[in-house]
C-alpha positions as CSV (number, residue, x, y, z in Angstrom):
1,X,19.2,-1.8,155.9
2,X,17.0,-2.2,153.1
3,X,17.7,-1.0,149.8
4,X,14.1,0.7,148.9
5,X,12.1,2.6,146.0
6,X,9.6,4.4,147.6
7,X,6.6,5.8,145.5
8,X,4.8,9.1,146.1
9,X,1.8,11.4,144.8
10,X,3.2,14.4,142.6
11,X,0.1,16.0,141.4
12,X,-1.5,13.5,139.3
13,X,2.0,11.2,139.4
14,X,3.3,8.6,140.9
15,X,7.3,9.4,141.4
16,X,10.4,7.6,143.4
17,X,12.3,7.9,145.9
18,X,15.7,5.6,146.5
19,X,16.9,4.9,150.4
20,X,17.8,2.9,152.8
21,X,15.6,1.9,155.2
22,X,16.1,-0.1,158.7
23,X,12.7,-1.6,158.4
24,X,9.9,-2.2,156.4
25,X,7.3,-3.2,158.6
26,X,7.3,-0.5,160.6
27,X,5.9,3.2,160.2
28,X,8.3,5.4,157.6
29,X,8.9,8.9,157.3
30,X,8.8,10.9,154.3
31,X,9.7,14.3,154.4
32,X,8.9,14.8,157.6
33,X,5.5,13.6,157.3
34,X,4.7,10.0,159.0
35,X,3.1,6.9,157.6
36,X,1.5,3.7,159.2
37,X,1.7,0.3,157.3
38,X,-1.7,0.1,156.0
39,X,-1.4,-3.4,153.5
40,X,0.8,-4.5,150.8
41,X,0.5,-5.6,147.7
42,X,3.1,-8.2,145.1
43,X,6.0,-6.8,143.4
44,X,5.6,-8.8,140.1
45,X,8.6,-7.6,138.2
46,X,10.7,-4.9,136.8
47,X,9.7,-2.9,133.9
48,X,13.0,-1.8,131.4
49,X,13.8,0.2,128.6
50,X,15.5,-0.5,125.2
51,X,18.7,-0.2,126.9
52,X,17.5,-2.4,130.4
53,X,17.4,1.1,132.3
54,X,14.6,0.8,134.9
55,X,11.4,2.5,133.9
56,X,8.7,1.1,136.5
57,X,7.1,-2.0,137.9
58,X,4.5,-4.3,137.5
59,X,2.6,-5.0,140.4
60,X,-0.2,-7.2,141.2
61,X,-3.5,-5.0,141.0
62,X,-4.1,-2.8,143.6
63,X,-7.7,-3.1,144.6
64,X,-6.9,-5.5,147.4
65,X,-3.7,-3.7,148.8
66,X,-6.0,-1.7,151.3
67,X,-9.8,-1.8,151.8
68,X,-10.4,1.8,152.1
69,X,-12.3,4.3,149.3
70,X,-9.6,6.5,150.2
71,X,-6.9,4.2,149.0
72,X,-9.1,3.6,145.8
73,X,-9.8,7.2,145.3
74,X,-5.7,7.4,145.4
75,X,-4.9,4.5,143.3
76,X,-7.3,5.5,141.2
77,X,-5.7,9.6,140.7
78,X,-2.8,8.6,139.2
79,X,-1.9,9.0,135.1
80,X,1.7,7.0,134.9
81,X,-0.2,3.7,135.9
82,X,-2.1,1.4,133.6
83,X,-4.4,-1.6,134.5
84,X,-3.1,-4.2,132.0
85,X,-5.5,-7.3,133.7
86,X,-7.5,-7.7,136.0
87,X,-4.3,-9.1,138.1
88,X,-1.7,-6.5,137.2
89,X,-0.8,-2.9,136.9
90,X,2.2,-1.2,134.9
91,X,3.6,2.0,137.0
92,X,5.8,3.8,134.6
93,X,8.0,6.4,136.4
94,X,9.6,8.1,132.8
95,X,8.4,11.1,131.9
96,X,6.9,9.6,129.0
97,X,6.2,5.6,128.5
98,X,9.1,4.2,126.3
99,X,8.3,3.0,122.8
100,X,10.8,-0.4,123.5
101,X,10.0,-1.3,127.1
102,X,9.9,-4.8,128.8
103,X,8.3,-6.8,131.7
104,X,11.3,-9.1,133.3
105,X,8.8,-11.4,134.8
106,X,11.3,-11.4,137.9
107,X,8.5,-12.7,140.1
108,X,9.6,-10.8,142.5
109,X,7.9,-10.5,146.6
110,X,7.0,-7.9,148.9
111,X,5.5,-4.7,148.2
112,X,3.9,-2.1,151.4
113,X,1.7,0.4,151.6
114,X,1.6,3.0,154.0
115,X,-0.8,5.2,154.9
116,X,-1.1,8.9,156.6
117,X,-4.4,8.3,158.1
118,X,-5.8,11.6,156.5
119,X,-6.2,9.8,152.6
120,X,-2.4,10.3,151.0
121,X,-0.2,7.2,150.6
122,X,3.0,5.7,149.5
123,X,4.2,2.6,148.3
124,X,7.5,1.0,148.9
125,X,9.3,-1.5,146.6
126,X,12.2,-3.5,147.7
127,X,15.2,-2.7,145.9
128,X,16.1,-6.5,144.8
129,X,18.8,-6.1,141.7
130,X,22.0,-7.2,142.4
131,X,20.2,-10.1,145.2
132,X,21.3,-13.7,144.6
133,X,17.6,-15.3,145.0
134,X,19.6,-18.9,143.8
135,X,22.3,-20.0,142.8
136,X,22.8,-20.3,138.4
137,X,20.1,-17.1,138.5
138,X,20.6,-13.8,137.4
139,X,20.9,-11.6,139.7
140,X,20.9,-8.0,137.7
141,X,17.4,-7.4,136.6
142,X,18.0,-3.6,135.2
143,X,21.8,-1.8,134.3
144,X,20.5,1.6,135.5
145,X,17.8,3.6,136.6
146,X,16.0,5.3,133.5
147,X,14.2,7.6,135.2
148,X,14.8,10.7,137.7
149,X,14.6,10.2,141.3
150,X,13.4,12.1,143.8
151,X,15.3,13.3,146.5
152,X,13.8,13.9,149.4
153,X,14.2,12.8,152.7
154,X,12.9,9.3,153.8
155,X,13.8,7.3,156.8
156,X,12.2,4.3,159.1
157,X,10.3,5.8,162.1
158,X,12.0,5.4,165.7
């Protein structure tokens, strides 16, 4: 099991979800609504608060995480993302961005994207604090989660 954020479209929002999932490669279901892997994408680092609460990621730009205009019309929808570089985008998951707020630079890997075939998506981010990557390295990137998840149900397709 995978300890897993997954991002979803809330109006014009992105929001998370926090589960476990048997496997990431495979098709997920949110909801009761079923996606297909449909690219992925780098998990750069974890974005914290004044008080190292997570607040969002930074991910590699999106443009090349699926070819489709539908995924760009999607990426594109969203007003709690920010193109920083022409490499990398800031997804903030607060309500409002924090004044004090922090890149890790954790370097982290892995980041999917899933698609329902009829233009909605959802992004998944492994859940990697607490993971001892090497020895002498920290291994708690954030102290809490700063924002609200979203529970809803979410679970690895049989």
């Amino acid at each position: 099991m995978t300890k897993t954020f997954i991002m979803f479209r809330d109006g014009r929002r992105l929001r998370a979800a926090h589960a476990q999932l048997a496997i990431l490669d495979g098709p997920i279901v949110l909801e009761g609504r079923r996606f297909h892997p449909a690219g992925g994408f780098t998990h750069w680092s974890h974005i914290t608060d004044a008080k190292k609460r997570l607040v969002g990621f930074a991910v590699q730009s999106m443009e090349d995480a699926n070819s489709s205009a539908e995924w760009r019309a999607w990426w594109d929808s969203f007003d709690n993302r920010t193109i920083d570089d022409f490499f990398e985008a800031f997804v903030f998951l607060t309500e409002t961005v924090p004044v004090n707020w922090q890149d890790d630079c954790a370097l982290l890997v892995g980041g999917s994207v899933y698609s329902d075939g009829a233009g909605d998506f959802v992004l998944a981010v492994p859940d990697e604090n607490g993971r001892c990557f090497k020895r002498g390295e920290p291994t708690q990137f954030w102290t809490d989660i700063g924002f609200e998840v979203a529970r809803c149900a979410v679970s690895s397709a049989e």
